[in-house]
N, CA, C and O atoms as CSV, one atom per row, in Angstrom:
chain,resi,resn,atom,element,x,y,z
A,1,UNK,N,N,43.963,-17.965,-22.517
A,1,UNK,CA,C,42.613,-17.546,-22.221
A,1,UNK,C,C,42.651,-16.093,-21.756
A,1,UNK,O,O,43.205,-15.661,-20.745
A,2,UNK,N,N,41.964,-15.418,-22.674
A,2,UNK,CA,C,41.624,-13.267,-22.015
A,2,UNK,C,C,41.586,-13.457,-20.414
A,2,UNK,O,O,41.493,-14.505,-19.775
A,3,UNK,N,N,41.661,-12.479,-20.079
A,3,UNK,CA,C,41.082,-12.399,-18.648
A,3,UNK,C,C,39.738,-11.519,-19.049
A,3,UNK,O,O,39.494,-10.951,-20.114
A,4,UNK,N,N,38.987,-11.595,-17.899
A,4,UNK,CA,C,37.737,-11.331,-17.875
A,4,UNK,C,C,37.912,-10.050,-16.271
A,4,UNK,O,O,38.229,-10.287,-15.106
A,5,UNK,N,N,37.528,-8.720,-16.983
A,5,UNK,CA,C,37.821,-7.580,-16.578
A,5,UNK,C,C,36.364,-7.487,-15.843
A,5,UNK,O,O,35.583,-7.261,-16.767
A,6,UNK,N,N,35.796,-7.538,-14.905
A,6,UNK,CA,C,34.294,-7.381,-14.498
A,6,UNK,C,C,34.870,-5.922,-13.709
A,6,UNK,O,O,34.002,-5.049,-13.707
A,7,UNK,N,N,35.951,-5.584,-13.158
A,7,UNK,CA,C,35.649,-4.142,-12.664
A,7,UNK,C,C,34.361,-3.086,-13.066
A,7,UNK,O,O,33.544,-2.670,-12.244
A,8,UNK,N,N,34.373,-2.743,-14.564
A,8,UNK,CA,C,33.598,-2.145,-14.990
A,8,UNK,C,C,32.061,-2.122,-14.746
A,8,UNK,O,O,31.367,-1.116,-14.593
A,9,UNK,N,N,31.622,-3.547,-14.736
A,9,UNK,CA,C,30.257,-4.244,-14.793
A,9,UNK,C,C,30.303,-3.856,-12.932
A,9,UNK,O,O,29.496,-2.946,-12.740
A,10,UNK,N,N,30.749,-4.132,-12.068
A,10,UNK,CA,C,30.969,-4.120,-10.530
A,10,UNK,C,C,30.832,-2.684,-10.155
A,10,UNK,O,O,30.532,-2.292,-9.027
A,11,UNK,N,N,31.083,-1.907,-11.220
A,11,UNK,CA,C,31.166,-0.403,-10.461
A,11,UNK,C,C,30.028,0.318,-11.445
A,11,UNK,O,O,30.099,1.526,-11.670
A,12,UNK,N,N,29.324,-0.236,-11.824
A,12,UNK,CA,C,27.770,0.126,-12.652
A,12,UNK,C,C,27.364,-0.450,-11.634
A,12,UNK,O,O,26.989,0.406,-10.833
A,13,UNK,N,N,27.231,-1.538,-11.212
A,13,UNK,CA,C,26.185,-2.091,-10.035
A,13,UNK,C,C,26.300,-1.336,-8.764
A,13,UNK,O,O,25.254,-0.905,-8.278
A,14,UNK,N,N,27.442,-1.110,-8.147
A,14,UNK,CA,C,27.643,-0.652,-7.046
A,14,UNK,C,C,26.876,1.036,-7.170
A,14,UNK,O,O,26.224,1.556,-6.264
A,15,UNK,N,N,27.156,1.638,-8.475
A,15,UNK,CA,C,26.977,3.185,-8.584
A,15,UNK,C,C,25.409,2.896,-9.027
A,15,UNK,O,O,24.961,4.007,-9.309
A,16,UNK,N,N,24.471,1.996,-9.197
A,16,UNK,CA,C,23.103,1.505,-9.946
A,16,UNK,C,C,22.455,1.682,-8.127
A,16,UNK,O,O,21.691,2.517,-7.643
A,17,UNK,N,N,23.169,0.498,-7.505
A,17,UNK,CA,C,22.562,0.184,-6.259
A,17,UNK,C,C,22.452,2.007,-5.246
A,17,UNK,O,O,21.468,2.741,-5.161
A,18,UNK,N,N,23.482,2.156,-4.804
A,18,UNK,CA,C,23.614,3.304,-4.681
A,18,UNK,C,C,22.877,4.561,-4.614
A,18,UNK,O,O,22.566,5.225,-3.625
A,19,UNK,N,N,22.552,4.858,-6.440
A,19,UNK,CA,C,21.291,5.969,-6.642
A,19,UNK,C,C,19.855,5.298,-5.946
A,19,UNK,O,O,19.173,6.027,-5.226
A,20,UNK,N,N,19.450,3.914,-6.194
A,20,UNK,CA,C,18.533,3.344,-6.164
A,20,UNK,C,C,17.750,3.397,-4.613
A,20,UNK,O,O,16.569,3.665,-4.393
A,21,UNK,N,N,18.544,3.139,-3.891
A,21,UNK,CA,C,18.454,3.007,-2.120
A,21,UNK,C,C,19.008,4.421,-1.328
A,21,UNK,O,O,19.281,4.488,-0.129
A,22,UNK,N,N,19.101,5.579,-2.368
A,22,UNK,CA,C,19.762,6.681,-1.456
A,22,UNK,C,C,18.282,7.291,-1.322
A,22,UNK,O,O,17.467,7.276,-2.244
A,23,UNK,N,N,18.122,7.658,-0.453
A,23,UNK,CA,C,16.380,8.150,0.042
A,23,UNK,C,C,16.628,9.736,-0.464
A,23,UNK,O,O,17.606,10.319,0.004
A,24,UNK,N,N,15.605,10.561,-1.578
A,24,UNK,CA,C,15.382,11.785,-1.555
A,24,UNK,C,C,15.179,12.888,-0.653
A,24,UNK,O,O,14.064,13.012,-0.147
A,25,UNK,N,N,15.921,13.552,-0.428
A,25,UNK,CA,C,15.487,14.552,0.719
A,25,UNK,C,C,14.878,16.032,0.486
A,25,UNK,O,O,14.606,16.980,1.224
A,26,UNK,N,N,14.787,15.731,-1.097
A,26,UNK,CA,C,13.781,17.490,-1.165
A,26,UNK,C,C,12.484,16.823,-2.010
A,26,UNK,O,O,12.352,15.863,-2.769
A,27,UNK,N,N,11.580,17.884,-1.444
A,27,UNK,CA,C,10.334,17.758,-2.355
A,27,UNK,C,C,9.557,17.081,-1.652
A,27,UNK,O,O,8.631,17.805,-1.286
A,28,UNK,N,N,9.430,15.763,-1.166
A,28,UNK,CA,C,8.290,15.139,-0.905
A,28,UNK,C,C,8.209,14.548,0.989
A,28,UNK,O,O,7.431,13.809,1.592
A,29,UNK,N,N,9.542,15.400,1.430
A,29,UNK,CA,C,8.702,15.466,2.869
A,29,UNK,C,C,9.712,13.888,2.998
A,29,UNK,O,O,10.151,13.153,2.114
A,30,UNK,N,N,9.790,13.830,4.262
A,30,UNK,CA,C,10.048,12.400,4.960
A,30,UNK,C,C,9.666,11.544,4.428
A,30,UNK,O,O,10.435,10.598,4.600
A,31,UNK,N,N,8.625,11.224,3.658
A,31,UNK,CA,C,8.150,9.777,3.519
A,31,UNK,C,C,8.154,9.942,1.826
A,31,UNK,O,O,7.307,10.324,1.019
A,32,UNK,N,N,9.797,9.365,1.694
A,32,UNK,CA,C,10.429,9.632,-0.119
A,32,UNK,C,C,11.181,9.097,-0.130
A,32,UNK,O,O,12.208,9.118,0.548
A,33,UNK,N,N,10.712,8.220,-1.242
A,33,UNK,CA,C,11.875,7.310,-1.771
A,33,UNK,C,C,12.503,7.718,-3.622
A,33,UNK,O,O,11.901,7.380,-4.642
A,34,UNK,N,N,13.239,8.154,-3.592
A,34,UNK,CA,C,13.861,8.789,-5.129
A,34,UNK,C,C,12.413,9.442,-5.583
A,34,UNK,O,O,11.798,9.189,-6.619
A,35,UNK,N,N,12.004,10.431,-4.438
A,35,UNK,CA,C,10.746,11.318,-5.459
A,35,UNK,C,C,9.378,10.654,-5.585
A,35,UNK,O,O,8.387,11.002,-6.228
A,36,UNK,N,N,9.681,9.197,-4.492
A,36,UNK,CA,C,7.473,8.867,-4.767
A,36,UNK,C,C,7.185,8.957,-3.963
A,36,UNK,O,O,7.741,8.347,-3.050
A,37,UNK,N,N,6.113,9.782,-3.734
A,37,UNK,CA,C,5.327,9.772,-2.340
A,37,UNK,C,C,4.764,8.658,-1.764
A,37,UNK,O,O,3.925,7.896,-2.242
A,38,UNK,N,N,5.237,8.640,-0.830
A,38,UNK,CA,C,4.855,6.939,0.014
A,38,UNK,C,C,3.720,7.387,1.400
A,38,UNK,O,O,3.551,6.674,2.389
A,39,UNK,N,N,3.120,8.572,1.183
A,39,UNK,CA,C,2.422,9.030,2.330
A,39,UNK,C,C,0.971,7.911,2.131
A,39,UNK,O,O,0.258,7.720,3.117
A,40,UNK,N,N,0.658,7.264,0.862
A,40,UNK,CA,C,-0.502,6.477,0.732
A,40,UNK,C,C,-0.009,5.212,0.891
A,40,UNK,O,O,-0.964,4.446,0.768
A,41,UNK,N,N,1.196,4.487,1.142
A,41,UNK,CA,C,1.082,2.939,1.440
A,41,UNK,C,C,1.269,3.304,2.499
A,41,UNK,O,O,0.594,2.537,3.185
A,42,UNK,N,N,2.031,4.390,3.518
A,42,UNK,CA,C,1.995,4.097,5.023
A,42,UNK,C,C,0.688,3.904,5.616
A,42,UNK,O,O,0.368,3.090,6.482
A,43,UNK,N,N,-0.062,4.819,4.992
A,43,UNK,CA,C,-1.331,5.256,5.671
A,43,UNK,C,C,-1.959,3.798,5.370
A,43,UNK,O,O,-2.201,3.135,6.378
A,44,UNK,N,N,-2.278,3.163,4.029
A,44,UNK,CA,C,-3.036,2.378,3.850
A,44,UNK,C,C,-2.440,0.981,5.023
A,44,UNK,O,O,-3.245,0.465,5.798
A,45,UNK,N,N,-1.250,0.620,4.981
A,45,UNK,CA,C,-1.034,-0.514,5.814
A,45,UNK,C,C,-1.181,-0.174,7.346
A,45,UNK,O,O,-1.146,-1.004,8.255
A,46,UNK,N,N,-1.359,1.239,7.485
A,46,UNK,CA,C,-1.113,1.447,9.413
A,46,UNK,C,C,-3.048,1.270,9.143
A,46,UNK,O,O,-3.583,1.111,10.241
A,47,UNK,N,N,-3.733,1.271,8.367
A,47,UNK,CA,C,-5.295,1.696,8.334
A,47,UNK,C,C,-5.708,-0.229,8.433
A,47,UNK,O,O,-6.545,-0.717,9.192
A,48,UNK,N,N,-5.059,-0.802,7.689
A,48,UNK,CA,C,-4.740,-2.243,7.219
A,48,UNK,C,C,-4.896,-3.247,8.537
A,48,UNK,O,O,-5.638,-4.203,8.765
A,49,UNK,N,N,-3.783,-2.542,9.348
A,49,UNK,CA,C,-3.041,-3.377,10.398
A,49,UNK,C,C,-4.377,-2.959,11.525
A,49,UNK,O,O,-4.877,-3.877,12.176
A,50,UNK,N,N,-4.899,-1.524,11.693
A,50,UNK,CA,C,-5.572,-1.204,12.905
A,50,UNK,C,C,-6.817,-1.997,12.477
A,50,UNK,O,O,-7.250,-2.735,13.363
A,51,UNK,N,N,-7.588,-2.008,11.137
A,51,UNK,CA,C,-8.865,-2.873,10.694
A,51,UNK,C,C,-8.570,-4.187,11.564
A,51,UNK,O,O,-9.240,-4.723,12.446
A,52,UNK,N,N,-7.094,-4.577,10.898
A,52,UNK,CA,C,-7.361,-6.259,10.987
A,52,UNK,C,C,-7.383,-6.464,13.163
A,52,UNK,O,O,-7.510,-7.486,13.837
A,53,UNK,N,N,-7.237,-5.301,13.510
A,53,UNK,CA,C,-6.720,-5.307,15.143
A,53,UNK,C,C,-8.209,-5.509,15.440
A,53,UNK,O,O,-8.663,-6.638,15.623
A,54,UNK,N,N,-8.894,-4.508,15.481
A,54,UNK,CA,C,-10.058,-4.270,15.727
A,54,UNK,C,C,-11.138,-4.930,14.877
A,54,UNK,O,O,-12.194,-4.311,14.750
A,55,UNK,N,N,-10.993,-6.148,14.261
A,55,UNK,CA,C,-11.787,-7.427,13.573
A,55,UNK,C,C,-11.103,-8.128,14.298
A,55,UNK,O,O,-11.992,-8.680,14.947
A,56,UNK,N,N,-10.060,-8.571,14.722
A,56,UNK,CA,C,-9.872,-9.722,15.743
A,56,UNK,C,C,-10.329,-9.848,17.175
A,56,UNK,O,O,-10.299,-10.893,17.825
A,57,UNK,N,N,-10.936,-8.184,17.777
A,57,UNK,CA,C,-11.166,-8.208,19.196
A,57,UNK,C,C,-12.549,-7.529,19.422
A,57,UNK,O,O,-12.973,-7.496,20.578
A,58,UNK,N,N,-13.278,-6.993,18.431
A,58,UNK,CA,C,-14.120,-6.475,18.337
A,58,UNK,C,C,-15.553,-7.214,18.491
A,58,UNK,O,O,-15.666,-7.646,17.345
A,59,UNK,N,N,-16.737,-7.641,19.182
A,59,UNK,CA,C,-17.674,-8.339,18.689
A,59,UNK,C,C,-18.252,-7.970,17.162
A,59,UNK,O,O,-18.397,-8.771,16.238
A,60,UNK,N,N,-18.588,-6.302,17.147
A,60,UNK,CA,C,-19.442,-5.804,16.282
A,60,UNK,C,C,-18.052,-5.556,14.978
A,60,UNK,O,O,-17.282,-4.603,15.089
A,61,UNK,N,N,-17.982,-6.176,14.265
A,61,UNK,CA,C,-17.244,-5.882,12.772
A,61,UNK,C,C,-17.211,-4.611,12.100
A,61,UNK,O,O,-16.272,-4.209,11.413
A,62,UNK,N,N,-18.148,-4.076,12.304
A,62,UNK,CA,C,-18.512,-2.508,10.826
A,62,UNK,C,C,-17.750,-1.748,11.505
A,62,UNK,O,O,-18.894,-1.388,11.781
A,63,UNK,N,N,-16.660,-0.827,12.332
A,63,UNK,CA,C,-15.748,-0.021,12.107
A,63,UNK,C,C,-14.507,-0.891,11.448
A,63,UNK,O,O,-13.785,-0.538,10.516
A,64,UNK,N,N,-14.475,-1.778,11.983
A,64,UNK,CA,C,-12.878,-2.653,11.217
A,64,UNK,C,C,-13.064,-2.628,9.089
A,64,UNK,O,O,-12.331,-2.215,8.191
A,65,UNK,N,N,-14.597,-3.390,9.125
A,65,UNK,CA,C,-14.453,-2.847,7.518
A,65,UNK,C,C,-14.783,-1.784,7.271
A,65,UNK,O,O,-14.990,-1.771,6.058
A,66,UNK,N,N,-15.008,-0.655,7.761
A,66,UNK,CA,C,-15.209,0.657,7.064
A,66,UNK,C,C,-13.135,1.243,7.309
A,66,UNK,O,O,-12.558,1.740,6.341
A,67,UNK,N,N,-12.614,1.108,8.246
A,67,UNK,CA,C,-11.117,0.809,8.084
A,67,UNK,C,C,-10.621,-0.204,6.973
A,67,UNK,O,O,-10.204,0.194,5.885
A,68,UNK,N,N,-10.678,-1.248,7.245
A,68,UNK,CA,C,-10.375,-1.813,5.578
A,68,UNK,C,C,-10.574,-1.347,4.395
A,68,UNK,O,O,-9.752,-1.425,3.482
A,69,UNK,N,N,-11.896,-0.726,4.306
A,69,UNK,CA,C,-11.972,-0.098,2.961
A,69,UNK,C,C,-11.533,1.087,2.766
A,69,UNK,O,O,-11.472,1.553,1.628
A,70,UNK,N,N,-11.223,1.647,3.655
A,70,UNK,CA,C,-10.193,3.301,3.485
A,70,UNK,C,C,-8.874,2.438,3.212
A,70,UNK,O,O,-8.233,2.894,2.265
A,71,UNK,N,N,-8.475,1.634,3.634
A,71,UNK,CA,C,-7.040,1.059,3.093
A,71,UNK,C,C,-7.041,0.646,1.888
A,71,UNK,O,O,-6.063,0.922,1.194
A,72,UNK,N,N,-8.148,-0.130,1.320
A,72,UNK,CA,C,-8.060,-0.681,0.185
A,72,UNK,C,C,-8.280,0.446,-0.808
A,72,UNK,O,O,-7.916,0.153,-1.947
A,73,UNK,N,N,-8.717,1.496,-0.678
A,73,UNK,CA,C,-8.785,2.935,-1.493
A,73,UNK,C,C,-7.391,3.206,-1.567
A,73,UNK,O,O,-6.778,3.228,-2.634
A,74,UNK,N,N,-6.777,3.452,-0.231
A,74,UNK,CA,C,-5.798,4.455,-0.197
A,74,UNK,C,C,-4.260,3.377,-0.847
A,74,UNK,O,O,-3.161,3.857,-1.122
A,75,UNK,N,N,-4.671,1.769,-0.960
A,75,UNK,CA,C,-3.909,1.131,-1.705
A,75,UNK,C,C,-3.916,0.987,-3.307
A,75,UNK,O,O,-3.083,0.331,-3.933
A,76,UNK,N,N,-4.985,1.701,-3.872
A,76,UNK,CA,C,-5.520,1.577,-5.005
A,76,UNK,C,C,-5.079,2.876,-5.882
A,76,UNK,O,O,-4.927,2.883,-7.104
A,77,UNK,N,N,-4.890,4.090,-4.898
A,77,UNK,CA,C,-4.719,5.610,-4.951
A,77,UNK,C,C,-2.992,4.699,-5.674
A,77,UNK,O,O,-2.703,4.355,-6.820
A,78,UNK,N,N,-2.170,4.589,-4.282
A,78,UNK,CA,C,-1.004,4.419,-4.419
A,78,UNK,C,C,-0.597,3.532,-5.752
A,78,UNK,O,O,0.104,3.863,-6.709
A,79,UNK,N,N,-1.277,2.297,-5.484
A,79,UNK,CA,C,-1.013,1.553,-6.822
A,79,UNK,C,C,-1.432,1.736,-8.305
A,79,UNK,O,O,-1.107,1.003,-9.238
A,80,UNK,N,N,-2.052,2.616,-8.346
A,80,UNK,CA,C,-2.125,3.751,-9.569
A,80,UNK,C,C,-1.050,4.634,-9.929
A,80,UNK,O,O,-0.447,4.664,-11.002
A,81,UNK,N,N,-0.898,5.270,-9.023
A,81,UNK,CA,C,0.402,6.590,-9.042
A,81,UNK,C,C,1.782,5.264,-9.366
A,81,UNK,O,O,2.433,5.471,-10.390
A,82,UNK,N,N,2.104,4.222,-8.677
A,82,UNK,CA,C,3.027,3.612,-9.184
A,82,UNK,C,C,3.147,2.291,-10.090
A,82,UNK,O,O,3.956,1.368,-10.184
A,83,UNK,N,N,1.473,2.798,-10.953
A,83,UNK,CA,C,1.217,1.618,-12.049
A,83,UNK,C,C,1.371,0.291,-11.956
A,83,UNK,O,O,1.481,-0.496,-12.897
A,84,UNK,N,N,1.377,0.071,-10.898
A,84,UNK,CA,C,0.884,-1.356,-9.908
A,84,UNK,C,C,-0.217,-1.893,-9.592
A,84,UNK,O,O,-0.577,-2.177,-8.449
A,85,UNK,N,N,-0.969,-2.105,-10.863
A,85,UNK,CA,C,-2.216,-2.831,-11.405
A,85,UNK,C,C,-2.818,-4.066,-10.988
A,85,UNK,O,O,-3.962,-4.309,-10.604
A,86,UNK,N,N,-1.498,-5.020,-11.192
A,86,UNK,CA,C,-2.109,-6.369,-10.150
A,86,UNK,C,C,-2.541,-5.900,-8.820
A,86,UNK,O,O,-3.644,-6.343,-8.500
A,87,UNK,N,N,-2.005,-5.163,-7.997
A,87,UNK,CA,C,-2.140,-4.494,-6.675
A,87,UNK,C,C,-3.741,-3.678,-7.043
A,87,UNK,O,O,-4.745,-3.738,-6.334
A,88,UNK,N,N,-3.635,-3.153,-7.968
A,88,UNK,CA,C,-5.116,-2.059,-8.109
A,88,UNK,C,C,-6.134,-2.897,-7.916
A,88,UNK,O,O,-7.004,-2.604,-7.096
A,89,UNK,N,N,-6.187,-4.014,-8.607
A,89,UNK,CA,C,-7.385,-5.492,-8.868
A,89,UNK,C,C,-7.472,-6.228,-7.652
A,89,UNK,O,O,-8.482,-6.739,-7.170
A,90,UNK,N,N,-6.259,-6.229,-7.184
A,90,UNK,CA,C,-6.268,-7.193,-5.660
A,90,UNK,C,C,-7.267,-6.232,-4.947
A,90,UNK,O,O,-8.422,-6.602,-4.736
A,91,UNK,N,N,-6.768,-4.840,-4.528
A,91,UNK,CA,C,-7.688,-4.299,-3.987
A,91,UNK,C,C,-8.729,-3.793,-3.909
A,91,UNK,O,O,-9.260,-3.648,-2.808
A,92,UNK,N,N,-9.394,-3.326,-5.203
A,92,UNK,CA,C,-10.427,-3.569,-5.717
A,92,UNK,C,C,-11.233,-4.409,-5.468
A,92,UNK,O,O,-12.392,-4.184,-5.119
A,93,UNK,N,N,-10.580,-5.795,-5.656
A,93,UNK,CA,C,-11.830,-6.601,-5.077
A,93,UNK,C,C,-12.032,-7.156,-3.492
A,93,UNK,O,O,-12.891,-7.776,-2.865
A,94,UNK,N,N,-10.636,-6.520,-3.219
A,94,UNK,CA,C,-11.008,-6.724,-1.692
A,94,UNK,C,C,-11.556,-5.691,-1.047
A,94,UNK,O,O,-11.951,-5.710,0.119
A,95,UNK,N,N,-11.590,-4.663,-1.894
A,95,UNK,CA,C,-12.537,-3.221,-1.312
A,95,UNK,C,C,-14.273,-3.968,-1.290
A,95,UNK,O,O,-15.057,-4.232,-0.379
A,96,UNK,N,N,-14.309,-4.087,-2.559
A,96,UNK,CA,C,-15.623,-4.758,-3.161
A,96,UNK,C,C,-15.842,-6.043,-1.620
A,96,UNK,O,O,-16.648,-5.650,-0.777
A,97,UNK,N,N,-15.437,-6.869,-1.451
A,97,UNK,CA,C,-15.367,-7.579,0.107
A,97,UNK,C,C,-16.090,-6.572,1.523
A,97,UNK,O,O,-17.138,-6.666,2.163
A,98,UNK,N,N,-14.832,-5.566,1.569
A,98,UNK,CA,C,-15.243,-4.793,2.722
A,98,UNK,C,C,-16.310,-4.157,2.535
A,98,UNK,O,O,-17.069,-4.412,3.470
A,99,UNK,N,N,-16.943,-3.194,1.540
A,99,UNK,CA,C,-17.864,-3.146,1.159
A,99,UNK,C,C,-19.347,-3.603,1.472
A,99,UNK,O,O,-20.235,-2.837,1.845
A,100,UNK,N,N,-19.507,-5.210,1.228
A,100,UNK,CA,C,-20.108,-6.266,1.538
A,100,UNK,C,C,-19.815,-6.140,2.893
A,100,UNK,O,O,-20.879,-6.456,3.426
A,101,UNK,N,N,-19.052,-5.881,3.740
A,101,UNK,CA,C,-19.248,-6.370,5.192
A,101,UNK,C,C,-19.462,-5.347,5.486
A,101,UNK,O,O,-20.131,-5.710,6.453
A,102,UNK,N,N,-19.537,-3.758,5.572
A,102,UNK,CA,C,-19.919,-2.642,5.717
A,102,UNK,C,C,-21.518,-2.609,5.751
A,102,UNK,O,O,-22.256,-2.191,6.642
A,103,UNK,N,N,-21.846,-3.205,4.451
A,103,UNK,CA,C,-23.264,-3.119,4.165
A,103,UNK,C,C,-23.993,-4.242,5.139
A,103,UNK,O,O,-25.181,-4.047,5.396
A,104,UNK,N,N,-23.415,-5.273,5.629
A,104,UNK,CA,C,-23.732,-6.109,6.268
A,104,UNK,C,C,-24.519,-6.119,7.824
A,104,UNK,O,O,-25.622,-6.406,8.289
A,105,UNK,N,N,-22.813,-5.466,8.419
A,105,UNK,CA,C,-22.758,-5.160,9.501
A,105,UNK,C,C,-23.033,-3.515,9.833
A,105,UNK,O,O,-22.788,-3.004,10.925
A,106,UNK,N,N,-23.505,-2.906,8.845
A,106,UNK,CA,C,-23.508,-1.404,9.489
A,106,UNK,C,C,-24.727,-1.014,8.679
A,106,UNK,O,O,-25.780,-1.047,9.315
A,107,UNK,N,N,-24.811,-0.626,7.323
A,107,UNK,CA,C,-25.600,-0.288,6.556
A,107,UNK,C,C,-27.073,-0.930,6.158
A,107,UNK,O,O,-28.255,-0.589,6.190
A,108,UNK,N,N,-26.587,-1.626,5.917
A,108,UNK,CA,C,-27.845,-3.008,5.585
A,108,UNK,C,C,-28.989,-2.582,6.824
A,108,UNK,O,O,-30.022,-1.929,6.673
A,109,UNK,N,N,-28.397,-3.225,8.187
A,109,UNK,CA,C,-29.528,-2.961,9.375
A,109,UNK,C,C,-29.786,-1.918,9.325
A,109,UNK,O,O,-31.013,-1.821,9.351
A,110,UNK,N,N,-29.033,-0.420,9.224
A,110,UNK,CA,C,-29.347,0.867,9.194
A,110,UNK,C,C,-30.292,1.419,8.768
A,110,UNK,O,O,-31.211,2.151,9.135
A,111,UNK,N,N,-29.587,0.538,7.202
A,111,UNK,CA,C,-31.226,1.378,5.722
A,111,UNK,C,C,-32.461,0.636,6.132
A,111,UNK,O,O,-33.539,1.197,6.327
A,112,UNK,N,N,-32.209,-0.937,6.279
A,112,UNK,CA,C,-33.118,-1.810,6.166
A,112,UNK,C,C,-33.963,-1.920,7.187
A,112,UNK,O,O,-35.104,-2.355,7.028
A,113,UNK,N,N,-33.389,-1.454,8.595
A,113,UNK,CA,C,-34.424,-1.642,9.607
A,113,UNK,C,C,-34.470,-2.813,10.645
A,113,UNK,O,O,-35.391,-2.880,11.460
């Protein structure tokens, strides 16, 4: 029976993994991963996390979704630039959501009176 030489296959993975997880350090600033700007998912999940803070303790709702919906933009921005479409639709319609609670709790009484 051959022997079965995997060195080769082991040192493509190791030199694959390697490029993959080594973080870029020119061009796009601290927040770079091999050259994509990640300045729109930080922002969108720290915008994400403070909405969902301030909807859990808040009586009045309309700053938490007018925060949600800057996240769900700034997740939509990002998931465009990295052609992450299911992600574009998720948020999309959860923009379309915040939206609705914007108009609810803020707008609606505003325009409407």
């Amino acid at each position: 029976m051959p022997e079965l030489d995997i060195s080769f296959l082991l040192g493509r993975v190791r030199r694959a993994s390697r490029s993959a997880f080594t973080p870029a350090l020119s061009g796009a600033g601290a927040f770079s991963f091999q050259g994509v700007d990640m300045r729109y998912d930080v922002f969108a999940a720290f915008m994400a996390i403070v909405g969902a803070l301030l909807m859990a303790v808040l009586a009045n709702p309309a700053v938490p979704f007018a925060l949600l919906l800057v996240s769900c933009a700034a997740w939509v921005v990002h998931g465009s630039r990295r052609r992450l479409w299911p992600l574009c639709a998720q948020m999309l319609v959860f923009g379309s959501f915040c939206l609705l609670g914007v108009w609810n709790t803020w707008l609606g009484p505003l325009v409407l009176g």
